[in-house]
N, C-alpha and C positions, 0 to 999 in steps of 0.2 A: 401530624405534619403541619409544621405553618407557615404561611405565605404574606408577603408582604403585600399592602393595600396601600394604593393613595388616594385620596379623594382630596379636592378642592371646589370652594362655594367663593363667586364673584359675586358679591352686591354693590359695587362700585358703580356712579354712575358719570356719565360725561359731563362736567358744566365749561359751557366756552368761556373765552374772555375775548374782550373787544375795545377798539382803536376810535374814535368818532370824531370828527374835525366839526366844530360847533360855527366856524365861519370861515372866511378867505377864501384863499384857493386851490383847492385840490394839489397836494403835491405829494411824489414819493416818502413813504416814511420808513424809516429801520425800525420798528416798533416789533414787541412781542406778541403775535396773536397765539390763537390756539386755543386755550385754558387746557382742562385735564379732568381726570380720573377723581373722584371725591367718593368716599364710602368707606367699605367693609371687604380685605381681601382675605381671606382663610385656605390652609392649606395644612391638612392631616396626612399623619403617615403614621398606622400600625400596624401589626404582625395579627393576622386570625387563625388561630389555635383550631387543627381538628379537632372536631369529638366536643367542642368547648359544652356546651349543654349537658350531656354524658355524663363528661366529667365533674363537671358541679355535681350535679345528681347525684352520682357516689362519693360526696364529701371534700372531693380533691381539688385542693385553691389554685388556680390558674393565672398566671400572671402574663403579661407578654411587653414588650417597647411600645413605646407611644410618643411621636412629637407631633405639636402644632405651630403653626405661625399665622398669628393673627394681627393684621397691620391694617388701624383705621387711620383715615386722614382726612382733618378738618381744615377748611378754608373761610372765613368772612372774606364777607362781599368788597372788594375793591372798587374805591371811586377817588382816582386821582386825574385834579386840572393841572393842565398846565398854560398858563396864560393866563389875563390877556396880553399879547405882544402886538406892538406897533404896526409890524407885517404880514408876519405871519400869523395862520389860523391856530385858536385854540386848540387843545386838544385833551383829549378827557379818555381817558383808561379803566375800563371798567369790567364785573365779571369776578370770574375766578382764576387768578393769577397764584394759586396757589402753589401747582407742580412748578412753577418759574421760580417761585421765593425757594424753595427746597432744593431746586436744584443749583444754584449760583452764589447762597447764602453759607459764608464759610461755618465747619464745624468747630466747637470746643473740643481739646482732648478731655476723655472723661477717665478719672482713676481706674484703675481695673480692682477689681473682688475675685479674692480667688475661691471658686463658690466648689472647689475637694475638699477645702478646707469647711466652709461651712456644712457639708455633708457629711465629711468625717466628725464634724460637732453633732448633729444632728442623728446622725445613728448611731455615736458610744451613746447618747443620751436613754435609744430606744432599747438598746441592750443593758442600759444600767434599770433601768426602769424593771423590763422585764426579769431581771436577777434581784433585785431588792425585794425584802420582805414588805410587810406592806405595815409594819410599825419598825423603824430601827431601832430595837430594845438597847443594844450598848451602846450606839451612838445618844441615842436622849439619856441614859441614865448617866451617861460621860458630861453631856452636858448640864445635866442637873446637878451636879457636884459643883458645878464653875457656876451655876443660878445661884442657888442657896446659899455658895460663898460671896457670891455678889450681894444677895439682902438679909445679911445676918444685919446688916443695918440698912436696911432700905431708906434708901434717897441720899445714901452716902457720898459720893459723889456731887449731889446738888447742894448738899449741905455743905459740903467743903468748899464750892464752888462762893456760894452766899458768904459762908464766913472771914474769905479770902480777901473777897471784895471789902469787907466792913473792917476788919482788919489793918488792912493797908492804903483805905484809903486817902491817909494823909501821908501816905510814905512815898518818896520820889517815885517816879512812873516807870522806870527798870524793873524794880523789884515786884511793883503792882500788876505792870505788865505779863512777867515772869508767873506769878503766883495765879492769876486770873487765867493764863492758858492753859498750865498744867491741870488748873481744876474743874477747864470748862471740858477739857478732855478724856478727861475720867466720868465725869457726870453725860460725857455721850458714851462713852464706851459702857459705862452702867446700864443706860436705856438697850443699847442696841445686845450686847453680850447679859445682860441680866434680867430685865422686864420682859424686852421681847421676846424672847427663844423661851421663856415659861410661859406665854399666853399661846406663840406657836405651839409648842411641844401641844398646850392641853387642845388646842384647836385644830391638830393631827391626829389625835389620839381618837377625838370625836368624829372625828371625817372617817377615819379608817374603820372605825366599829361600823358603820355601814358596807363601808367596800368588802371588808375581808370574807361575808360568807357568799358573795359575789364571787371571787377571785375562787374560793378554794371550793367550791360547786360547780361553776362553769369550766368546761373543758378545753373551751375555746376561747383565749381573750386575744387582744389589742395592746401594742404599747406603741405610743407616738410621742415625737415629739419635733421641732423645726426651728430653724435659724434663719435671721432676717438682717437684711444689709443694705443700705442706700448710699449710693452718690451720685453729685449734682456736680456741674460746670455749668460755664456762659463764657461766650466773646461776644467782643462788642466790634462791630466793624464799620467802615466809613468809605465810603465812596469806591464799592465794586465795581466792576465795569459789566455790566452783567446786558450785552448786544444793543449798548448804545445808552442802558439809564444808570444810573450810578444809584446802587443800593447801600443806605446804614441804616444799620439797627443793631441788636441782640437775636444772637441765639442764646437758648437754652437747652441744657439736657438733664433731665434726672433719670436714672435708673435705679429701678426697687427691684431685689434679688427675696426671695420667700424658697427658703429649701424646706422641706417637709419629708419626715420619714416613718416609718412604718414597720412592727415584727408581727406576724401571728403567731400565736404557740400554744400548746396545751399545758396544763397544771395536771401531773399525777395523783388521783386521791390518795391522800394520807391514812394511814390507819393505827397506830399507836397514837394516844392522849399526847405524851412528849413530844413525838416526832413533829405534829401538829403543831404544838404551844410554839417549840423553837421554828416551826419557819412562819408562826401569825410574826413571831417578836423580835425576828431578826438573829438565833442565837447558833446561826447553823456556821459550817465552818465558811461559806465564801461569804457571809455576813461580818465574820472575826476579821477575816482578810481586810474588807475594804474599811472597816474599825480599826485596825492597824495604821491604816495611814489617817485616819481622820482625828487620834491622837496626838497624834506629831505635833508638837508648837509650832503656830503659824504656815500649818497645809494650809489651810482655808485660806491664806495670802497668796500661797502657790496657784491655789486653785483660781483668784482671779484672772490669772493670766494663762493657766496652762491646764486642760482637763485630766488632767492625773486620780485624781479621786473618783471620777464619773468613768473615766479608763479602767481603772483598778473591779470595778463593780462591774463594767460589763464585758472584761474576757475571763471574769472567775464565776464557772456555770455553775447554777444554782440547780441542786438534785431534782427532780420531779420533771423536768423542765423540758419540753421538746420543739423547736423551732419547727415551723409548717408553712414558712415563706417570711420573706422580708421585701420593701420597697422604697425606690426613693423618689420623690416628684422635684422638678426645679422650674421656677416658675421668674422668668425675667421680663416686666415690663419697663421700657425704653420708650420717653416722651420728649419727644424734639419739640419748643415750640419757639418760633421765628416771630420777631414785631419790628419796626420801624418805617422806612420813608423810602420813596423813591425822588431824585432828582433828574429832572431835563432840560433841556438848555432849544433856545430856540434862536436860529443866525438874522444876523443883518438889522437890528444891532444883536449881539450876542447877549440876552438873559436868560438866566437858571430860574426854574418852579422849582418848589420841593411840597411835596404832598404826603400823607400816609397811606401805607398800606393795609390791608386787612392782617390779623391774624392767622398764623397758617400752623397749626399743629400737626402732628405725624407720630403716632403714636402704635409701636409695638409689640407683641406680646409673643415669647419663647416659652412654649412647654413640652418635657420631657417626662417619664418615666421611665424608670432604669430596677428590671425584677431581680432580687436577692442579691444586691450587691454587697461585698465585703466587710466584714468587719475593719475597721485602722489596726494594723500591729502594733502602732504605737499613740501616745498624746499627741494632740498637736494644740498649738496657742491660741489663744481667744483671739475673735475678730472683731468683739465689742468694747468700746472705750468703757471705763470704768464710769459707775455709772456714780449719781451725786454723792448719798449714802457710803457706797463704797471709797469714794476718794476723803469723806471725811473721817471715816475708820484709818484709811491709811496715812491724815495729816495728825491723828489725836495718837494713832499708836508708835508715829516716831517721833510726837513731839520727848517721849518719855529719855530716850536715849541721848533725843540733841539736850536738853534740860541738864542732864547729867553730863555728857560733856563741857557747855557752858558752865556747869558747875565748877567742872573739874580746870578751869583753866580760870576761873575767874579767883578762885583761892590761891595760887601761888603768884597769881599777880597783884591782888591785895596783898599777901606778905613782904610782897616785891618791895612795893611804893609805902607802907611801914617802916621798913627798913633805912629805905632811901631819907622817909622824914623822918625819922632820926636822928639818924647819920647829921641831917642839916642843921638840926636844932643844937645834939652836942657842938660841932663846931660854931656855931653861932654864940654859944652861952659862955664856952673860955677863952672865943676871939682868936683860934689856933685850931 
């Protein structure tokens, strides 16, 4: 039986803030005293599991909810004059005016993250992970076919690219143009689809000969993996009215989202020589399955944007295989920080100070953990922008298609204007 606990830790401490008339004569002032709260506020809430001890002891992994809120808040030191004025006394603000700046200071809206979506990334990952073999024999031997064919002429690509250039360099800048992008294009797609996926492949092969008698001796493994997402705003604002001083400056917000996921499971020992070899190398049937789609011309396109491949792998259960808990953590910290000026105006004659204020950040942190939550039924879409490498695979592999359409429209309009001078010059030559 489990019961829910909350405990909370205040290490927040009081600092004042103060008003001081540096001359003249004592008079009423609308001014903000007070100051505030400055520190460390914390605030736990999980579920205690009976028997929890017990049950560790005989083997059995224990999960339960867990959230915290942890909100620090930083303030520098305020020291704003205002004056001197003709009549009236100076006056000088000083302290921690922090909880004031936070409370009066308008917010940015900040985008929202839809962080099911980052989860649902985050655990097909932990489930493709735990179904893969730990060498993918047909996907690397699928790719070695597309290697090999890559460097039956190694630096093919760069060479064509070189001879392009030498080529045409004295030929109008269309055509050089033309010839220099298709070739600088092939000569990345060579690097990325032919050099590198054969020093990966050998630099997998090498990594995994250590893991594998790890993976298929221990009974108990791990598979994680996690998703991460930031955004940022700011407003800029001008003359608040915030109980008498008129506040500009900027706020700021950024928030960092870090999803992190988690399976435990056991590996069944294997006991035939074969049955062994096909799940070290990948050749079992839910291995063919996610081979299937990794065939396909330009999955790996699909895949930037939508996890269909890493989907495919981890709802097709791989034999041996017994899940003994799954977890998922979400971890959002949110940092407010506010800077600018305060202005006050002082009567008879009427003059404005403007002074700065301190620094005042606010800074907080959500954490949850959520035991054995669902697998996705379906894909869903990447929430990371393509990243540089990736966007230059997808400028080099469609420059091939635009090429050929250019092509194909650039020839019937040269026979076009052929024609046309033709036509001009017959007429021209029999004056009819």
């Amino acid at each position: 039986m489990s019961y829910e606990r909350v405990r909370a830790r205040d290490e927040r401490v009081f600092v004042p803030a103060f008003t001081d008339q540096l001359d003249g004569i004592p008079s009423h002032l609308n001014m903000p005293n007070g100051g505030s709260l400055l520190g460390v506020n914390s605030i736990m809430t999980d579920f205690n599991n009976g028997n929890y001890k017990k049950r560790r002891a005989r083997g059995e992994i224990v999960m339960s909810k867990c959230y915290l809120e942890k909100t620090t808040t930083e303030a520098a030191e305020t020291s704003c004059t205002f004056g001197p004025h003709p009549v009236s006394p100076t006056l000088v603000l000083h302290g921690n005016y922090g909880g004031y700046v936070l409370a009066n200071a308008p917010q940015p809206t900040v985008p929202s993250v839809d962080q099911d979506q980052l989860v649902s990334l985050a655990l097909t990952k932990c489930y493709a992970k735990m179904n893969q073999s730990p060498i993918m024999g047909g996907e690397i031997a699928h790719d070695l076919t597309r290697t090999l064919g890559m460097l039956r002429r190694p630096l093919k690509g760069s060479f064509e690219l070189i001879g392009k250039m030498l080529k045409y360099k004295k030929i109008h800048l269309g055509k050089t143009t033309k010839s220099a992008t298709k070739a600088s294009a092939n000569a990345w797609l060579e690097y990325r689809y032919g050099w590198s996926p054969l020093v990966m492949d050998a630099n997998q092969a090498f990594k995994q000969s250590f893991m594998i008698h790890e993976q298929y001796e221990n009974r108990r493994l791990v598979a994680r993996a996690s998703e991460n997402a930031m955004t940022d705003s700011s407003l800029g604002f001008t003359d608040v009215n915030a109980d008498g001083i008129l506040l500009s400056g900027t706020t700021a917000v950024k928030k960092d989202y870090r999803i992190s996921a988690g399976v435990i499971y056991s590996v069944k020992a294997v006991k035939s020589g074969l049955e062994a070899a096909n799940a070290i190398l990948g050749f079992r049937p839910n291995d063919l399955i996610a081979l299937g789609w990794e065939i396909i011309p330009y999955s790996f396109v699909v895949d930037w944007f939508a996890n269909i491949g890493t989907w495919i792998s981890a709802i097709t259960p791989a034999p041996g295989i017994s899940i003994l808990g799954s977890w998922v953590t979400g971890v959002t910290e949110s940092r407010v920080t506010v800077t600018g000026t305060m202005k006050y105006s002082r009567p008879n004659p009427t003059l404005w100070y403007t002074d700065a204020f301190g620094t005042v950040t606010e800074t907080t942190v959500h954490y949850s953990r959520a035991p054995n939550p669902a697998l996705p039924n379906s894909p869903v879409l990447s929430s990371q922008a393509l990243s540089v490498k990736r966007s230059l695979d997808a400028v080099s592999l469609s420059l091939a298609p635009i090429n050929r359409g250019l092509t194909q429209l650039y020839h019937p309009a040269q026979q076009a204007l052929q024609l046309l001078t033709a036509g001009g010059k017959t007429k021209n030559r029999f004056g009819r």
